[in-house]
N, C-alpha and C positions, 0 to 999 in steps of 0.2 A: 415459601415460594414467592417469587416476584413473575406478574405477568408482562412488566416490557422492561427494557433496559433504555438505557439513555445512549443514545451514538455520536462519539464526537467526532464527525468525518462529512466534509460535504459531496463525498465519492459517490453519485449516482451509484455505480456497480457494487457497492461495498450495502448499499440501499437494497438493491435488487437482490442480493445473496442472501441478506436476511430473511428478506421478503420470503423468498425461496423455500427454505426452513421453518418458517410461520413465525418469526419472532416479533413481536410487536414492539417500537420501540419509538422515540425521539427524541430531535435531535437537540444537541447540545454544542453550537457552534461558537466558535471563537468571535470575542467583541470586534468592533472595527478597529483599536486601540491596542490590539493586542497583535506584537511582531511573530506571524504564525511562521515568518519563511525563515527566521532567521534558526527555529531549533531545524529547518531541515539542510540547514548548511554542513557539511562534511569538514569534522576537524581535519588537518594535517594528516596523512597517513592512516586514516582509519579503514579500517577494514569492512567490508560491507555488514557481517553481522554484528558487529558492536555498533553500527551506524544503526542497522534498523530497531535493535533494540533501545538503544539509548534518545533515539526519536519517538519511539512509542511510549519510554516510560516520563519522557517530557512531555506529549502531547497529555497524557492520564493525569500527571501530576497539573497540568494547565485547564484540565478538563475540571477536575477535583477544585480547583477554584472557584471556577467560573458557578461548577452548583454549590460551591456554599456561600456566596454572594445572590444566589437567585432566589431563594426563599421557595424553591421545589421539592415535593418529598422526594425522600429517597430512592431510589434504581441505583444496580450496576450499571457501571460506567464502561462504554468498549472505545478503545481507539487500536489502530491498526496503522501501520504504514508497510509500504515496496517496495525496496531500489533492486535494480537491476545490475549483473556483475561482471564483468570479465578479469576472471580473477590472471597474475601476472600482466596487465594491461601496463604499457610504458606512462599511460596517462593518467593513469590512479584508476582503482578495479570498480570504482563507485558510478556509475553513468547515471546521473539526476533525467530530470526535465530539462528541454533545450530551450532555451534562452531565446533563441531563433533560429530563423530557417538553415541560415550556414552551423550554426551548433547540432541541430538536428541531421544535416544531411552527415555532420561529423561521426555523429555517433553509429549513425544508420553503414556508416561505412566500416566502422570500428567490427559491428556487429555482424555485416556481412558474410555469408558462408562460414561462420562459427557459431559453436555450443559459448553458451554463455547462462549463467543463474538467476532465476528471478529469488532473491527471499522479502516473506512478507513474515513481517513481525504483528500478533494480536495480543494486545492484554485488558485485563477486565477490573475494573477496582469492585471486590465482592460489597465490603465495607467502607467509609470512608475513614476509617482507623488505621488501616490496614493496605501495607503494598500491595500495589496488582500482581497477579499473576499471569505470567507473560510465555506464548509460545512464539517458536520460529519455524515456518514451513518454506521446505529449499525443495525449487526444483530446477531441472537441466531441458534449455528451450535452443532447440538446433538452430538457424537460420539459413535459408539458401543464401545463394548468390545473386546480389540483387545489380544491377547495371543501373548506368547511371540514372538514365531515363526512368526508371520506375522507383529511382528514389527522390528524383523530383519530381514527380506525378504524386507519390503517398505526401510527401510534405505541401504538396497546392492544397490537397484534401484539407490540412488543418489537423489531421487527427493526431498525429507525434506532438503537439503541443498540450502540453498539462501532465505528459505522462511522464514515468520513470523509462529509461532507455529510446524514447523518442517512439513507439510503438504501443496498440491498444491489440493485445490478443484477440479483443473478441468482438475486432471492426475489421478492416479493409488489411490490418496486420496482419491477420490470422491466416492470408494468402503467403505471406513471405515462412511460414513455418511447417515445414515437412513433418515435425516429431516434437513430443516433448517426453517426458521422465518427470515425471512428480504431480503436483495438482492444477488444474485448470483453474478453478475457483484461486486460489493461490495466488498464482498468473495475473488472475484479475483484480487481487488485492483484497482478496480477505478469503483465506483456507477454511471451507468449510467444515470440515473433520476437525481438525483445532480449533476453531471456535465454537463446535458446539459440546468440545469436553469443557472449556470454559464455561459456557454457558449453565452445563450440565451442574459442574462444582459451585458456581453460584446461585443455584436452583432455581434456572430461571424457566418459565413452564413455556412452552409454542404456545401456539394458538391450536 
């Protein structure tokens, strides 16, 4: 049994979910030296679940480095990533983080009075011998209808900046959202029910 994991995520909320759970852990952040933005860039035509898998099992494989250069014992390793989707979108179905305020108010329009997907990909590396194993939790998050005014009132706040689809479900966003379908925890970027069968298969004990 292991009593904490190593977390390679500097996601406050991805912090608090743990916490949540009782999972003791810490962190394992990316060097200064190392280009974190560039595995989140979206190849050509990629589809949003091959996007967030293939960014989760680059961030583990990056993770997996960095502690065997640290001279740390051993812990599972968790990393996690979320993009947000509008799948058939003319713009490509992937909506990142807004760049700025005019990208932001893009997306927020894009999103406007539609269903659109949050998925959050988590995987755990048990051993450092051994691939991680990797979930995907999909869920469907309605949006009202937002006017103009109150999507430039949410972007003075600051809070669409750093996130995936330019929204934080569980800040000042969480007003623009009537309904969802799938996990909250999810939403906010790290699925508690799939992370804690991981957790489980790596035997990793709560507190």
């Amino acid at each position: 049994m292991h009593s904490f994991i190593y977390l390679a995520s500097q996601s406050p909320r991805r912090q608090e979910l743990l916490k949540q759970i009782g999972i003791c852990f810490e962190m394992l952040l990316p060097n200064p030296d190392e280009d974190s933005e560039s595995i989140e860039t979206p190849l050509p035509n990629e589809k949003a679940r091959a996007y967030v898998e293939r960014v989760t099992l680059a961030k583990s494989a990056a993770a997996l480095s960095r502690w065997q250069n640290s001279g740390l014992p051993w812990a599972p390793i968790l990393c996690a990533d979320t993009t947000v989707s509008l799948p058939n979108s003319a713009d490509g179905e992937i909506l990142g983080k807004p760049v700025d305020a005019a990208d932001a108010a893009r997306i927020l329009n894009m999103l406007s009075g539609k269903a659109h997907e949050v998925l959050s990909s988590v995987a755990i590396t048990v051993n450092p011998n051994e691939k991680p194993i990797q979930l995907v939790q999909v869920s469907e998050v309605q949006f009202a209808h937002l006017s103009s005014e109150q999507i430039n009132t949410y972007i003075a706040s600051g809070e669409p900046y750093g996130k995936a689809g330019a929204y934080g479900i569980q800040g000042l966003g969480g007003a623009f959202i009537p309904s969802i379908r799938g996990s909250y925890s999810g939403i906010m970027g790290l699925p508690i029910y799939e992370t804690q069968l991981l957790l489980d298969r790596a035997q990793v004990r709560s507190i």
